[in-house]
C-alpha positions as CSV (number, residue, x, y, z in Angstrom):
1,X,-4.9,4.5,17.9
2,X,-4.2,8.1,18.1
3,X,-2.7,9.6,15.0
4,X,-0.5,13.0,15.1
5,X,1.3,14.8,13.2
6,X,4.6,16.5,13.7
7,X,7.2,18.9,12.0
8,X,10.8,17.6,12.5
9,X,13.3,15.0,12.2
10,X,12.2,11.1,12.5
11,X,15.5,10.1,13.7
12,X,15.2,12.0,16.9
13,X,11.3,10.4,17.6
14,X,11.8,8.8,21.0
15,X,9.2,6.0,20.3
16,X,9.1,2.5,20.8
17,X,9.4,2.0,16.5
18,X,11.2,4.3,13.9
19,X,9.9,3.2,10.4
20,X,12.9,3.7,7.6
21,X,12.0,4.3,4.0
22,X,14.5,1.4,3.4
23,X,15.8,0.8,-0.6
24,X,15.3,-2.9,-0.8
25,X,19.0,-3.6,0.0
26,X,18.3,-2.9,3.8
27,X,22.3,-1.3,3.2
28,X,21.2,2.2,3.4
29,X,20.9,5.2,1.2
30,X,20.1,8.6,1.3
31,X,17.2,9.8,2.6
32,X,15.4,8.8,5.6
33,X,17.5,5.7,5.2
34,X,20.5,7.0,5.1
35,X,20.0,9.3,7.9
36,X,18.5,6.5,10.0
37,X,21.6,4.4,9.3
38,X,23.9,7.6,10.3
39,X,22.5,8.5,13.5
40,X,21.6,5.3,14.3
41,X,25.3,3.5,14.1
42,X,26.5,0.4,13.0
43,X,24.0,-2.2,14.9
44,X,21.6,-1.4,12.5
45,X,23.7,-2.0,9.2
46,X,25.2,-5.3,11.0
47,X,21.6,-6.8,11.6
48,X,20.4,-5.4,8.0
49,X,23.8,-7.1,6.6
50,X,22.7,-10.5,8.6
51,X,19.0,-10.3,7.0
52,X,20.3,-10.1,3.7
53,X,22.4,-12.9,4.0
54,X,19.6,-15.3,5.5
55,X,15.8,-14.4,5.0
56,X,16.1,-11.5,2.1
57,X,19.3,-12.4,-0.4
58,X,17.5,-10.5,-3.2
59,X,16.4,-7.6,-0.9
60,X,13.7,-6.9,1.1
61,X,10.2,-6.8,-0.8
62,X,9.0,-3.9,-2.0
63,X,5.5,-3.2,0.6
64,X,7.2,-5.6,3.2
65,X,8.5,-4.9,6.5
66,X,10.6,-6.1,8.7
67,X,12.4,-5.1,12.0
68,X,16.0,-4.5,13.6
69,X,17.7,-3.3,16.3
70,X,17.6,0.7,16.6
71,X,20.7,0.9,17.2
72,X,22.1,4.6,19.1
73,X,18.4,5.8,17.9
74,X,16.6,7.2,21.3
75,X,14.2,4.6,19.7
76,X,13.7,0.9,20.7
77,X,13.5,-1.2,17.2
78,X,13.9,0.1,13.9
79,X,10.9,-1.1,11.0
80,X,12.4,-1.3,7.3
81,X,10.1,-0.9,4.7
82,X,10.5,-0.6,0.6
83,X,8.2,1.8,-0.7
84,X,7.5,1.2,-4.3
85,X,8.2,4.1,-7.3
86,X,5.2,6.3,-8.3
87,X,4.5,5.8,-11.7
88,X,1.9,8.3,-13.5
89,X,0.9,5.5,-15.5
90,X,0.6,2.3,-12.9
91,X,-1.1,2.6,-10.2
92,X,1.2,1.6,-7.1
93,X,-0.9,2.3,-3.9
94,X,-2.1,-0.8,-3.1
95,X,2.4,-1.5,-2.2
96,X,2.5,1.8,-0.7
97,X,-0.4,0.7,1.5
98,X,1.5,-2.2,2.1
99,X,4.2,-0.3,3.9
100,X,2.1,1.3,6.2
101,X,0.0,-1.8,7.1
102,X,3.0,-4.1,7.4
103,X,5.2,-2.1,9.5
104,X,2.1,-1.8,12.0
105,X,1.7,-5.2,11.7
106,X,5.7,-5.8,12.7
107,X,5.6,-3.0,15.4
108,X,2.4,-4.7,17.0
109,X,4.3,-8.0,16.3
110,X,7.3,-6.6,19.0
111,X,5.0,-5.2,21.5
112,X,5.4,-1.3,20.3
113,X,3.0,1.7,21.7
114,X,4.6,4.2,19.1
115,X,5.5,4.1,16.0
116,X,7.2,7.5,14.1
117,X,6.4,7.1,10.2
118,X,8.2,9.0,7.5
119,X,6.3,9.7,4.5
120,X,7.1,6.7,2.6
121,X,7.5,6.7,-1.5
122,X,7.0,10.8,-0.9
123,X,11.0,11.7,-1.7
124,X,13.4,10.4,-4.2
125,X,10.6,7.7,-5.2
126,X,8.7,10.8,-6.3
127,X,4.9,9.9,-4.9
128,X,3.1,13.1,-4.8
129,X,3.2,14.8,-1.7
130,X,-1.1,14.8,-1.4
131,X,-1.4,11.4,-2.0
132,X,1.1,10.1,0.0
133,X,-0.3,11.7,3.1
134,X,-3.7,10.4,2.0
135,X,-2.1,6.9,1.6
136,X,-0.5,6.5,4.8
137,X,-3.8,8.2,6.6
138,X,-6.5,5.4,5.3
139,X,-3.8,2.6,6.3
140,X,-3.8,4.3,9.9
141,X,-7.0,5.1,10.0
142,X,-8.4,2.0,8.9
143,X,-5.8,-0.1,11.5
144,X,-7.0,-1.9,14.8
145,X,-3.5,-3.2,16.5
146,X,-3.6,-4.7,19.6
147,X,-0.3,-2.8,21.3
148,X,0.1,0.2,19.1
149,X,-1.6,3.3,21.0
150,X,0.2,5.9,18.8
151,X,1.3,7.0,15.3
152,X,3.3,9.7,14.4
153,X,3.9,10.7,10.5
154,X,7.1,12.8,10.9
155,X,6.7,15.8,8.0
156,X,10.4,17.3,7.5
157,X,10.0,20.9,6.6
158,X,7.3,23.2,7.2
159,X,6.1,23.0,3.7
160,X,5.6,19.7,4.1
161,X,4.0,19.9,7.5
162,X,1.8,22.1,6.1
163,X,0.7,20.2,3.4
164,X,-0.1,17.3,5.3
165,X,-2.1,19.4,7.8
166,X,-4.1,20.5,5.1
167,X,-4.7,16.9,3.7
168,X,-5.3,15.8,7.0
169,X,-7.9,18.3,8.0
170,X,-9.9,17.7,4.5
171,X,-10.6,14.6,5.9
């Protein structure tokens, strides 16, 4: 599996899978999810609303993944997935590894070549920028799917492109 890097908005990837930073409502937010749930329309909340009311009442598990329509998204299927909090003094990795490795798992479930991954847990959940490059690179790194050819981790901002860049090229 080929794994690049680009600069820009996730919600204009035209891949096979957008993954979504999801809050564990699957109702949307701010953030990735909330601009996945903009651009993408009202499919998406409509089959989020219909999970919740059958396999995820209490929300969708943080490090779990699960799929939906992508809605007006030049994307195929959207992957939801709950990145957990960082917390300086528990160590939460092993659940944002989780994300990674589940959504590939649900994207390789539906047949996907590409997947377009945000930096999970890296915004409002407050995981340091470093690390959470680092995480999501040994989850790809370390992943043997069957359909899955490519994955993208979508870096919004130069800053943040940058840093990954450098994380990535430290090996």
């Amino acid at each position: 599996m080929e794994i690049r890097m680009v600069e820009g908005d996730i919600t204009a990837q035209a891949v096979d899978v957008v993954v979504n930073a999801a809050n564990s409502s699957l109702l949307g937010g701010g953030g990735v999810d909330g601009a996945i749930h903009r651009r993408g329309g009202p499919a998406i909340l409509a089959e989020c609303r219909a999970l919740r009311a059958s396999r995820y009442r209490r929300g969708l598990p943080t490090g779990q993944a699960v799929a939906t329509t992508a809605g007006d998204l030049p994307a195929r299927w959207v992957v939801h997935t709950v990145g957990p909090v960082f917390s300086a003094t528990e160590d939460r990795s092993a659940l944002l590894r989780d994300c990674y490795a589940n959504s590939l798992a649900v994207a390789d479930e539906l047949g996907a070549a590409t997947v377009a991954f945000p930096l999970v847990s890296a915004g409002v959940y407050g995981w340091p920028l470093d690390d959470a490059v680092r995480q999501a690179l040994t989850v790809l790194r370390a992943a043997t799917p069957t359909s899955v050819t490519e994955a993208r981790l979508v870096l919004f901002g130069a800053d943040t492109y940058a840093t990954a860049r450098r994380v990535l090229d430290a090996g």
